[in-house]
N, C-alpha and C positions, 0 to 999 in steps of 0.2 A: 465172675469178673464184672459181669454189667450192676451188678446188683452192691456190689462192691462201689462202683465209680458212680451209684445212684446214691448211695451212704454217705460216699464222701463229700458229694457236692450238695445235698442237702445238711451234711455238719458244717459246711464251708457258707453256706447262705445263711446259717443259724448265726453266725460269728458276724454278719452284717445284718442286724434285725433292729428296725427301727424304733430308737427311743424317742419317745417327744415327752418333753417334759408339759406337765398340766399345771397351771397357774392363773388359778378367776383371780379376776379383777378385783377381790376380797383381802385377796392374797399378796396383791402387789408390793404394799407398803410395807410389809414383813421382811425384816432384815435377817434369814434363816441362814445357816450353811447347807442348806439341803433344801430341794423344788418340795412343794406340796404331796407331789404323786408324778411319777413317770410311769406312762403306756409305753409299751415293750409290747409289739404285734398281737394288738388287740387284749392283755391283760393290761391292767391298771395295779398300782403297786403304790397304795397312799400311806404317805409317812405317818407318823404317831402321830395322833390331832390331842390336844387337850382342849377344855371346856372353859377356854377363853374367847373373852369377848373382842371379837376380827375389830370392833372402833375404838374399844377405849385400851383391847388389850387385857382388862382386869377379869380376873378370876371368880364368882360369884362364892359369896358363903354358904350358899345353900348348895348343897352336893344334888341334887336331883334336880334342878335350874343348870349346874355345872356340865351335869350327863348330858341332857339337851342341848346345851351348846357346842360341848362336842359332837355329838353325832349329827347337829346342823350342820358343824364347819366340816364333816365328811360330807354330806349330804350336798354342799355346795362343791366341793371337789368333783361327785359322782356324775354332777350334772354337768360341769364345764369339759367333760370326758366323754358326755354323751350316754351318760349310766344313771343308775338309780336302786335304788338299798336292795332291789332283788335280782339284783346283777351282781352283789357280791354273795363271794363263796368259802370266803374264809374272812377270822375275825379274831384278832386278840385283844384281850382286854387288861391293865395291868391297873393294879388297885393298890392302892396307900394302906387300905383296911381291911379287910374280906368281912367282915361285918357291916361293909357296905354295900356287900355281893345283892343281897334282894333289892333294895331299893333301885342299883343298876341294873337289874336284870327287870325289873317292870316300868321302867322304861325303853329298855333295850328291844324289849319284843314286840313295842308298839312300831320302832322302826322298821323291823325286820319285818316280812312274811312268811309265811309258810309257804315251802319248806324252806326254813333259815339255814344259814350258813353254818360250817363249821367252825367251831371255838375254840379256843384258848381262855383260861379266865385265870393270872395268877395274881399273887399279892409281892408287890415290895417295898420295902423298904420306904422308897422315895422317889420322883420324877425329878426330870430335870428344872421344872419350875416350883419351886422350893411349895405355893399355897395349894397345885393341882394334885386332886386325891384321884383323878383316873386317867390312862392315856388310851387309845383306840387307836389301833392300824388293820387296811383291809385289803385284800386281794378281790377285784372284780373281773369277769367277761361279761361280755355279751354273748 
């Protein structure tokens, strides 16, 4: 019985767990239908970034300048949350080309640390911004 009514008032506090949505000052001027990233008691939960430039907004032609700038514009989410790339634990990665897989993956590792996070690496198709060949989304703790 008590073990019971300990279940359920811990499922019951779960149902009220505090979301703050995360949004640097990078970010403000993005007109998204969705926050950057929301922390959910203590996880952080960052939307798909691509390897656009936060000032002009434009895309670079060079896919390995593009990698960098997305994992900048995580890198700038990570810290306005109080994290940092070895505070994430999980990692998907979605690719226009999978023949772009190495050139993202030797940059990818310079971000990360050992021991790096768990992956996902798949190909599709297409993103939603018609010129971006990769999107990043990451689960962090502290």
């Amino acid at each position: 019985m008590r073990r019971t009514l300990i279940l359920s008032l811990i499922a019951t506090f779960s149902l009220f767990a505090e979301k703050k949505p995360i949004t640097p000052a990078e970010f403000a001027g993005a007109k998204s239908p969705f926050s950057p990233a929301m922390l959910v008691d203590g996880t952080l939960y960052v939307s798909g970034q691509i390897g656009r430039d936060l000032k002009t907004a434009e895309i670079p032609a060079d896919f390995e300048q593009e990698v960098k700038l997305c994992l900048d514009n995580i890198g700038i989410i990570l810290k306005a949350a109080g994290m940092k790339f070895s505070d994430v634990v999980s990692v998907t990665v979605y690719l226009t080309d999978m023949d772009l897989f190495a050139k993202m993956n030797g940059i990818y590792t310079t971000y990360f640390p050992e021991p790096r996070p768990a992956r996902t690496t798949a190909g599709v198709s297409k993103l939603a911004a018609p010129k971006a060949h990769i999107e990043i989304t990451v689960t962090a703790r502290k």
